[in-house]
CHARMM-style PDB file with segment names, atoms N, HN, CA, C and O in Angstrom:
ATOM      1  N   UNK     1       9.532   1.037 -20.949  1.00  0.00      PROA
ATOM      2  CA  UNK     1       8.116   0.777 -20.850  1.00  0.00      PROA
ATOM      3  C   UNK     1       7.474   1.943 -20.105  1.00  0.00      PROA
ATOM      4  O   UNK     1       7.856   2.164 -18.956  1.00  0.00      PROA
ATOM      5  N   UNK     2       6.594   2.660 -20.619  1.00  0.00      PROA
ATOM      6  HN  UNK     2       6.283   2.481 -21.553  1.00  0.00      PROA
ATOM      7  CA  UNK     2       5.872   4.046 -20.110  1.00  0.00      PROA
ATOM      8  C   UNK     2       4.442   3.773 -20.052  1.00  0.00      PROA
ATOM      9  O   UNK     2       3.717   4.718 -20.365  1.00  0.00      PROA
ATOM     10  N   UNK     3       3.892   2.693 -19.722  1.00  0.00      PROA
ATOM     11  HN  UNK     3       4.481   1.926 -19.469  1.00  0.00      PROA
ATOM     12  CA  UNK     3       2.325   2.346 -19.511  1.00  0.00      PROA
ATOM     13  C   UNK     3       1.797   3.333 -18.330  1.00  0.00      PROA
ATOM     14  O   UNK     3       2.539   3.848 -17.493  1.00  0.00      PROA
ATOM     15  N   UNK     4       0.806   3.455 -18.383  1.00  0.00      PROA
ATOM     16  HN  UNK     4       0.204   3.037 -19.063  1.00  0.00      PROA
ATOM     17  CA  UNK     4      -0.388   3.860 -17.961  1.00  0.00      PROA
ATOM     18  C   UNK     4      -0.816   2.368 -17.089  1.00  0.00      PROA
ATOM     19  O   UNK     4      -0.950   1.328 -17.733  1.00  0.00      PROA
ATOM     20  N   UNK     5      -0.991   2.387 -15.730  1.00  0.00      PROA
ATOM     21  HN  UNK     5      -0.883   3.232 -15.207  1.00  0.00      PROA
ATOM     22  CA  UNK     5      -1.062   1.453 -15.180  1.00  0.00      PROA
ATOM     23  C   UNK     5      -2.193   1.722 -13.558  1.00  0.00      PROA
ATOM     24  O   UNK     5      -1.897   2.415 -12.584  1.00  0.00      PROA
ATOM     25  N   UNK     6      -3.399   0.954 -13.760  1.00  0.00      PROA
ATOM     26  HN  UNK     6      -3.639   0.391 -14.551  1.00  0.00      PROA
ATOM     27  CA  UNK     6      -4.141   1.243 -12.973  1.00  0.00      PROA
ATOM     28  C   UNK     6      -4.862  -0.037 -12.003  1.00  0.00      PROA
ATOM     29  O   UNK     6      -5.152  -1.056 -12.630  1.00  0.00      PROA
ATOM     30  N   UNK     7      -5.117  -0.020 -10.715  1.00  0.00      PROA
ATOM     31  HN  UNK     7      -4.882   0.808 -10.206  1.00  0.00      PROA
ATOM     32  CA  UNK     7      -5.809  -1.010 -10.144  1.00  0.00      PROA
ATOM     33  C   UNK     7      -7.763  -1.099 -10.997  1.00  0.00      PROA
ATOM     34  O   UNK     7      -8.767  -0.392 -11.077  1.00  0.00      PROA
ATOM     35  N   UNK     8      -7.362  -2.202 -11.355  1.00  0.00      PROA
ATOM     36  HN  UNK     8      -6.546  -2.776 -11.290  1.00  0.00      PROA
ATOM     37  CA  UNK     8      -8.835  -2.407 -12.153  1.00  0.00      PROA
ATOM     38  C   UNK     8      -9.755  -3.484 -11.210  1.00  0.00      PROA
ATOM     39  O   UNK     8     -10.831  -3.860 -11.676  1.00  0.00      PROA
ATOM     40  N   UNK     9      -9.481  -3.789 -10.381  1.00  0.00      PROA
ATOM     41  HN  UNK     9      -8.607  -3.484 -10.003  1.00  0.00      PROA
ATOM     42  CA  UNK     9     -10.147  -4.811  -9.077  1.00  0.00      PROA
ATOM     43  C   UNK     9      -9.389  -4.942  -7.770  1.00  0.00      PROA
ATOM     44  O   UNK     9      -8.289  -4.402  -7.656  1.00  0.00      PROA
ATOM     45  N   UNK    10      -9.890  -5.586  -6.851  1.00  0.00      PROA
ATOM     46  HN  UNK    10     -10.784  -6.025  -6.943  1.00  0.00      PROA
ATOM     47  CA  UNK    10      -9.486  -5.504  -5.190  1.00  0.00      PROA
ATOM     48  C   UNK    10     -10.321  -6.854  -4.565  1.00  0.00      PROA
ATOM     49  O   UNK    10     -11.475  -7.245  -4.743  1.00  0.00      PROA
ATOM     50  N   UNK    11      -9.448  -7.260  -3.934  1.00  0.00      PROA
ATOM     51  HN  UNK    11      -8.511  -6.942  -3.789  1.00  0.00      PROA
ATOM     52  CA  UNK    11      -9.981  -8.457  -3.227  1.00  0.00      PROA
ATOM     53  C   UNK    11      -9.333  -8.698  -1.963  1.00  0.00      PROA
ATOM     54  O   UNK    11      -8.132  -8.436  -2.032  1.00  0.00      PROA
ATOM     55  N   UNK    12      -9.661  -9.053  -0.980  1.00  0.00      PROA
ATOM     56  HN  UNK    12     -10.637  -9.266  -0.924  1.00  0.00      PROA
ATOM     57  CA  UNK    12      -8.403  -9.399   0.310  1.00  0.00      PROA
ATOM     58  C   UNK    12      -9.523 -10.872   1.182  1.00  0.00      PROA
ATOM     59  O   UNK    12     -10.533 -11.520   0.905  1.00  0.00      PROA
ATOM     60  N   UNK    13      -8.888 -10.807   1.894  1.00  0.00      PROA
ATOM     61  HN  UNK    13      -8.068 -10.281   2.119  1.00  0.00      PROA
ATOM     62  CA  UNK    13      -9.085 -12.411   2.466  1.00  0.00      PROA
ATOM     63  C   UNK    13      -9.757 -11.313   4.041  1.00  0.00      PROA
ATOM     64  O   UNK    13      -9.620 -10.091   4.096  1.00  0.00      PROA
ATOM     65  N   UNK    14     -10.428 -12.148   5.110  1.00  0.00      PROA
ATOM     66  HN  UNK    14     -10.540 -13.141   5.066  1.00  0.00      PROA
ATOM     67  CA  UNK    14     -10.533 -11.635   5.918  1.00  0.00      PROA
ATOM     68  C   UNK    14      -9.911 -11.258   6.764  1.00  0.00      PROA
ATOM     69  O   UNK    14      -9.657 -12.463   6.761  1.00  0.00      PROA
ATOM     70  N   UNK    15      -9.093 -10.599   7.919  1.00  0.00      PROA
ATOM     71  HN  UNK    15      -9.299  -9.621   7.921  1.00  0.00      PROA
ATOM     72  CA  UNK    15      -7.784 -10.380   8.873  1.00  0.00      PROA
ATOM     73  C   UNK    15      -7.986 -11.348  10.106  1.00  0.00      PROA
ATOM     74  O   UNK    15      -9.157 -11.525  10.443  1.00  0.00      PROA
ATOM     75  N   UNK    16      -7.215 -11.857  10.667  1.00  0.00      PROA
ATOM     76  HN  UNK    16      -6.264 -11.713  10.394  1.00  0.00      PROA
ATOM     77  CA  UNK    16      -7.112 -12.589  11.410  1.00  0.00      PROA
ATOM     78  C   UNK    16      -6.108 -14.210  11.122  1.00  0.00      PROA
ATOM     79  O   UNK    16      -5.368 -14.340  10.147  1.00  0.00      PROA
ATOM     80  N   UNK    17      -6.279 -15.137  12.033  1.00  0.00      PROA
ATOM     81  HN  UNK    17      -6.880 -15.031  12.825  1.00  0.00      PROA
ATOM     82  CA  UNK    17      -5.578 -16.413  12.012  1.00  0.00      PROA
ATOM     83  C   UNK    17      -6.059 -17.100  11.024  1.00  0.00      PROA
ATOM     84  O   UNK    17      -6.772 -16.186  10.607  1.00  0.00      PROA
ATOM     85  N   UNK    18      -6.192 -17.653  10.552  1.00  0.00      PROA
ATOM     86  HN  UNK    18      -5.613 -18.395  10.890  1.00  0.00      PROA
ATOM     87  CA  UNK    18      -5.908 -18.921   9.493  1.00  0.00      PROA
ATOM     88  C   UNK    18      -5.511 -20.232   9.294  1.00  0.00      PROA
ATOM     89  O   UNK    18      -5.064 -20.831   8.316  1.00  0.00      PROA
ATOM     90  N   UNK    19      -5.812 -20.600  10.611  1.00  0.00      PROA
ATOM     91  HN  UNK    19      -6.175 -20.114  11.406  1.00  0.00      PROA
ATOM     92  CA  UNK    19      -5.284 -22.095  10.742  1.00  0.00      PROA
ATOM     93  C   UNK    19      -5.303 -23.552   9.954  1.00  0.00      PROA
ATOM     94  O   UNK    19      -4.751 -24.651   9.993  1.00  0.00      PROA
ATOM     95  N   UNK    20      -6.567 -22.635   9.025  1.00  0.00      PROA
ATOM     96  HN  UNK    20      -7.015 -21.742   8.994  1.00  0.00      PROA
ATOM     97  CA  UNK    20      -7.030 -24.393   8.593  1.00  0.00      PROA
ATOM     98  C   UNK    20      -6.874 -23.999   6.594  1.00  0.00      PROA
ATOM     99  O   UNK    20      -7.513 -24.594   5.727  1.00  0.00      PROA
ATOM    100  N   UNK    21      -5.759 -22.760   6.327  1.00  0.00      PROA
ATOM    101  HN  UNK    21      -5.240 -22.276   7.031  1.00  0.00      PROA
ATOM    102  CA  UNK    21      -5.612 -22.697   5.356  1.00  0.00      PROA
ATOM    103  C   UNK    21      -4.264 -21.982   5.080  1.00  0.00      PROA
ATOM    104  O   UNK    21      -3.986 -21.246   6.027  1.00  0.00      PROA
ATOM    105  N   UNK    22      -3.004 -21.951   3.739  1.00  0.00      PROA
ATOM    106  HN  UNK    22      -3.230 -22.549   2.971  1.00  0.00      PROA
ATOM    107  CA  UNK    22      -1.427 -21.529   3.949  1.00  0.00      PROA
ATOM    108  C   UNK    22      -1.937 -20.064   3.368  1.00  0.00      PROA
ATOM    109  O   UNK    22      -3.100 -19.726   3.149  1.00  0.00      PROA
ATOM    110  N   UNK    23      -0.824 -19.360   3.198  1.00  0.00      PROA
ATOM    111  HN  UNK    23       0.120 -19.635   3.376  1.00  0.00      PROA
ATOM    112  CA  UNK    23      -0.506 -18.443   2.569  1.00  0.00      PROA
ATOM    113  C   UNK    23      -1.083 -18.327   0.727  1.00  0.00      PROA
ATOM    114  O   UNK    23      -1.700 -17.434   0.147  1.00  0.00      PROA
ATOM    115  N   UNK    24      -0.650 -19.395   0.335  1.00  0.00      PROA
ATOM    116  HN  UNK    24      -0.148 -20.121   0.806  1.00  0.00      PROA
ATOM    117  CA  UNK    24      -1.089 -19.704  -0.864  1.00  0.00      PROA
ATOM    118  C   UNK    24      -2.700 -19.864  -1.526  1.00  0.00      PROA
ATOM    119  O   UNK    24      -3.294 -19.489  -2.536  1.00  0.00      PROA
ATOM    120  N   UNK    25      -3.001 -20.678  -0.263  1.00  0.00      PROA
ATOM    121  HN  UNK    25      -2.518 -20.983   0.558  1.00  0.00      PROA
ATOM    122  CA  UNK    25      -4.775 -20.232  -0.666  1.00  0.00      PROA
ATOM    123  C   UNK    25      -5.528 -19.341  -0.513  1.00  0.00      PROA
ATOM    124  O   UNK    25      -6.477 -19.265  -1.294  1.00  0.00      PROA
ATOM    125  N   UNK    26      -5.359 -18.237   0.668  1.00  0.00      PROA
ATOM    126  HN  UNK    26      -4.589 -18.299   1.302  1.00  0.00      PROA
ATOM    127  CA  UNK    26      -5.137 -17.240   1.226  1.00  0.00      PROA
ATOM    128  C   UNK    26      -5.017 -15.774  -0.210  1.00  0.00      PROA
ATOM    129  O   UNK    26      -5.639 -14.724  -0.367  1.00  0.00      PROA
ATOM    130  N   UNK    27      -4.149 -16.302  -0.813  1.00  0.00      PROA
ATOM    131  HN  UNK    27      -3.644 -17.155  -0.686  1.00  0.00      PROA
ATOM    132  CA  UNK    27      -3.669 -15.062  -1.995  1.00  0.00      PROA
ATOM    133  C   UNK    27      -4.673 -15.592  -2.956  1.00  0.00      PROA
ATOM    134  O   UNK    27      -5.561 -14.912  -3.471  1.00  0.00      PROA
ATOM    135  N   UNK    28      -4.465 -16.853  -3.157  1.00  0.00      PROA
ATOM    136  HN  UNK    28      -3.744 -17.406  -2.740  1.00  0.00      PROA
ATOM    137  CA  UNK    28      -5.847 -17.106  -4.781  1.00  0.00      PROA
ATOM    138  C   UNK    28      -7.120 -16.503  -4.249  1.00  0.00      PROA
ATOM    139  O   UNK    28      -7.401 -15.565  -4.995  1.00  0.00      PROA
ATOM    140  N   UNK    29      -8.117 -16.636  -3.182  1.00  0.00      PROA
ATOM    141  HN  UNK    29      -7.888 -17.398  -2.576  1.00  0.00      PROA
ATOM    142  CA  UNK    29      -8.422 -16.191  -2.736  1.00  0.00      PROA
ATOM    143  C   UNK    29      -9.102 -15.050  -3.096  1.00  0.00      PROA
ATOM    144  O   UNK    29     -10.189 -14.733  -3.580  1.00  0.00      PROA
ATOM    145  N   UNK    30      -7.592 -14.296  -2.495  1.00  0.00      PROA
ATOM    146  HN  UNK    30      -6.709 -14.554  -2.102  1.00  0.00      PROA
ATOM    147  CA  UNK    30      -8.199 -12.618  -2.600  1.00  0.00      PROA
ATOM    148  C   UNK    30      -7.875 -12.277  -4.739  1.00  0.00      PROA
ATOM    149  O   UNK    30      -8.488 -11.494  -5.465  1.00  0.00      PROA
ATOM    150  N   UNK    31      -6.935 -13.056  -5.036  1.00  0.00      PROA
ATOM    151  HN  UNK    31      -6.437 -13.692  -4.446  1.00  0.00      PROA
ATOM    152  CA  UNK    31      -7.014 -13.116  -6.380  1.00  0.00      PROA
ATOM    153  C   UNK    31      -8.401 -13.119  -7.584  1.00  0.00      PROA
ATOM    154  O   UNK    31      -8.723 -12.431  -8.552  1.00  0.00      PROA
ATOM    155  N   UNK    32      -9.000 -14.434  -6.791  1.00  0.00      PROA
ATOM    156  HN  UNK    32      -8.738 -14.994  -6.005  1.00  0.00      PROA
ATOM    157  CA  UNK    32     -10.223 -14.734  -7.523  1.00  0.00      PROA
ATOM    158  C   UNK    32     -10.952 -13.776  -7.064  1.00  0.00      PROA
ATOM    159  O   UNK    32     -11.838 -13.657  -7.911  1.00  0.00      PROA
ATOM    160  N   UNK    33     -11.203 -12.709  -5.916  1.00  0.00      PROA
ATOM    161  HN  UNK    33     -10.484 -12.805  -5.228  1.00  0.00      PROA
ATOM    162  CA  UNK    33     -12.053 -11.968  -5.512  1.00  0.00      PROA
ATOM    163  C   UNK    33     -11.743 -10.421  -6.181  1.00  0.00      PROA
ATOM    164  O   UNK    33     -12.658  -9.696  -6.570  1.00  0.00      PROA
ATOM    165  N   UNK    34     -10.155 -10.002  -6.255  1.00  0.00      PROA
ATOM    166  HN  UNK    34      -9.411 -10.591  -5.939  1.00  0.00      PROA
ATOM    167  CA  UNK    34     -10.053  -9.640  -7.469  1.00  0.00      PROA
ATOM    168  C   UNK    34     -10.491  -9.576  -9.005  1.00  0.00      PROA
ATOM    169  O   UNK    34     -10.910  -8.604  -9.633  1.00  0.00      PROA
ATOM    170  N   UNK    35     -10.324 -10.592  -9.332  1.00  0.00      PROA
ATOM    171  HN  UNK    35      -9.984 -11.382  -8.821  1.00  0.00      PROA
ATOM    172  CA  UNK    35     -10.758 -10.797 -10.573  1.00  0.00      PROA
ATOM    173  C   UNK    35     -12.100 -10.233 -11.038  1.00  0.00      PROA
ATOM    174  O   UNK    35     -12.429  -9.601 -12.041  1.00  0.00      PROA
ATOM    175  N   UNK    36     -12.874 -10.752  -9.784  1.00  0.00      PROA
ATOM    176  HN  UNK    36     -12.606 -11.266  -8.969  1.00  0.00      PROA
ATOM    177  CA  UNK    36     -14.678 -10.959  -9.794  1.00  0.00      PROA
ATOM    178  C   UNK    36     -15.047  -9.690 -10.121  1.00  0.00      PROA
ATOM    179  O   UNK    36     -16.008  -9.306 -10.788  1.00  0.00      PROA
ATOM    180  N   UNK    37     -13.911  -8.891  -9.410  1.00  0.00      PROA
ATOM    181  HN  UNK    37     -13.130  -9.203  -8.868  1.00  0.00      PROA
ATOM    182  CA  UNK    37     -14.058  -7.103  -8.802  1.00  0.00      PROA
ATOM    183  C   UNK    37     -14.064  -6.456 -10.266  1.00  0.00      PROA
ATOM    184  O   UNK    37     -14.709  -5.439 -10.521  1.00  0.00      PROA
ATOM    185  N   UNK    38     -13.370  -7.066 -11.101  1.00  0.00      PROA
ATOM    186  HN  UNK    38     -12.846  -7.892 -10.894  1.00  0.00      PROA
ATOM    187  CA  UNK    38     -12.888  -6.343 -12.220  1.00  0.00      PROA
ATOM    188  C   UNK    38     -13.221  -6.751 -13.296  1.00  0.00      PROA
ATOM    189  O   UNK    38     -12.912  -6.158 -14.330  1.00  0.00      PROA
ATOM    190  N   UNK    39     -13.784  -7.633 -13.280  1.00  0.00      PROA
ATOM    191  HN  UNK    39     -14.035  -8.114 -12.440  1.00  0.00      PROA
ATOM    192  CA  UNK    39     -14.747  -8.311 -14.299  1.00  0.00      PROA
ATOM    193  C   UNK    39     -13.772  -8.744 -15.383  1.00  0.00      PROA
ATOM    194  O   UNK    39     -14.322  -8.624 -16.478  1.00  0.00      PROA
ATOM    195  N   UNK    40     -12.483  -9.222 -15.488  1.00  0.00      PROA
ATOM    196  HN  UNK    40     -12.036  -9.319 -14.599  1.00  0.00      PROA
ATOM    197  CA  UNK    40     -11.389  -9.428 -15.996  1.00  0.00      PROA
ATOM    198  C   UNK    40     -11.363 -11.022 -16.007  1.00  0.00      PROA
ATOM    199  O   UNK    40     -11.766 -11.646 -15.025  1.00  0.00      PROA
ATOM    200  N   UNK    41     -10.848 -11.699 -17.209  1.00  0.00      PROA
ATOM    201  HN  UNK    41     -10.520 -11.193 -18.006  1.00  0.00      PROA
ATOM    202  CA  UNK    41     -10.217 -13.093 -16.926  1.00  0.00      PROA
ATOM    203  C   UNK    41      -8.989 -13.002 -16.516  1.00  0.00      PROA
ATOM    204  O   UNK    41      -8.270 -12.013 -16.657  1.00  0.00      PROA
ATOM    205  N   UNK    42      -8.658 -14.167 -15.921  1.00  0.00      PROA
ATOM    206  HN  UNK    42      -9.242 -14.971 -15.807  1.00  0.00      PROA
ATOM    207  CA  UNK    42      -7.175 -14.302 -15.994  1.00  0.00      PROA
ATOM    208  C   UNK    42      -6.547 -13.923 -16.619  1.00  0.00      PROA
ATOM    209  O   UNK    42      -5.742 -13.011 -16.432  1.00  0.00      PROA
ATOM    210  N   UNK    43      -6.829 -14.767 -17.905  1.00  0.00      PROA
ATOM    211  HN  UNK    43      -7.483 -15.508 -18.057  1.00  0.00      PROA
ATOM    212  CA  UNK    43      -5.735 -14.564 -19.439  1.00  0.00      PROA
ATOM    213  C   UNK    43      -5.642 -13.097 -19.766  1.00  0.00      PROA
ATOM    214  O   UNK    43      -4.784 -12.832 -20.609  1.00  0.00      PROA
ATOM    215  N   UNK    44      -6.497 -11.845 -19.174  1.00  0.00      PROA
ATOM    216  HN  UNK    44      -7.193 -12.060 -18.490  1.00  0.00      PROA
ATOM    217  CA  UNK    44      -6.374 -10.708 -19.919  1.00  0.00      PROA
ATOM    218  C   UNK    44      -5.450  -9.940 -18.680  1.00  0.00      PROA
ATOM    219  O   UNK    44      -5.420  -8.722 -18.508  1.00  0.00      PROA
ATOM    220  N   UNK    45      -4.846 -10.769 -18.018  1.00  0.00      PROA
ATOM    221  HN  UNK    45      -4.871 -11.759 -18.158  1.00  0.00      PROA
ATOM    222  CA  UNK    45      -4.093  -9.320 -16.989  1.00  0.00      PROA
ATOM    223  C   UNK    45      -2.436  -9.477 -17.560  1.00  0.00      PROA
ATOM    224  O   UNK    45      -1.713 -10.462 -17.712  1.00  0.00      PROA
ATOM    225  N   UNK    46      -2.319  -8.632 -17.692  1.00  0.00      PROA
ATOM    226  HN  UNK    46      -2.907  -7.832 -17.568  1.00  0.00      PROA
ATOM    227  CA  UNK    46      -0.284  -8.905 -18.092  1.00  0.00      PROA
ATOM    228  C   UNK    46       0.277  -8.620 -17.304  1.00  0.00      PROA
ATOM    229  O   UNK    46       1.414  -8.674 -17.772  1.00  0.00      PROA
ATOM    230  N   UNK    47       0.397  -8.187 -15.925  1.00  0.00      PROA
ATOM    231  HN  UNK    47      -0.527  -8.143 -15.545  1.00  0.00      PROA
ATOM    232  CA  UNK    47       0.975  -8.265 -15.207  1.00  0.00      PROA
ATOM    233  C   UNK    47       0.309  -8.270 -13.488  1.00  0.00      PROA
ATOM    234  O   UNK    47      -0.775  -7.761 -13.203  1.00  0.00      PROA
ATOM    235  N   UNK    48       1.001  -8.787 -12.734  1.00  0.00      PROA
ATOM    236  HN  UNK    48       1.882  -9.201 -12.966  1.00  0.00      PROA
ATOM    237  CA  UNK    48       0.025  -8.508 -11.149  1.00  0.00      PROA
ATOM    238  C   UNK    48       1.743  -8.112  -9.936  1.00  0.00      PROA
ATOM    239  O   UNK    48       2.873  -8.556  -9.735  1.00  0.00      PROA
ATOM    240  N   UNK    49       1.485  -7.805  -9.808  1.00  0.00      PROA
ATOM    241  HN  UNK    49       0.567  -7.444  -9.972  1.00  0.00      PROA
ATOM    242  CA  UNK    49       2.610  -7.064  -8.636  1.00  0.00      PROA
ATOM    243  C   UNK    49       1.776  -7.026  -7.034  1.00  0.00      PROA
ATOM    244  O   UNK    49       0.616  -6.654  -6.852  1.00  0.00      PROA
ATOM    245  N   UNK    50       2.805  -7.554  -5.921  1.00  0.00      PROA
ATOM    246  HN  UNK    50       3.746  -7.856  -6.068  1.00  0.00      PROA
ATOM    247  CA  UNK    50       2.597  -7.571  -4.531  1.00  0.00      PROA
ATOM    248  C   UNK    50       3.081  -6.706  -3.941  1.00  0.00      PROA
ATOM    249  OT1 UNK    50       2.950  -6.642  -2.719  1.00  0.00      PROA
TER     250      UNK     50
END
């Protein structure tokens, strides 16, 4: 596989504690804020890497 592979959006959560939310909501989150960034659906990303 020789793709051409580029960040097409960016999202992050704010820094600090988090008490009243896990890890997991935390990532959708910056996911959906992603998304927003990139004007992308879900269904059109084929891959996402951490």
């Amino acid at each position: 596989m020789n793709e051409s592979v580029w960040p097409a959006g960016v999202g992050m959560t704010p820094f600090g504690l988090h008490e009243d939310r896990d890890v997991s909501e935390l990532a959708r989150a910056a996911i959906d804020e992603a998304l927003r960034d990139s004007g992308l659906e879900h269904a059109q990303v084929k891959a996402a890497r951490r």
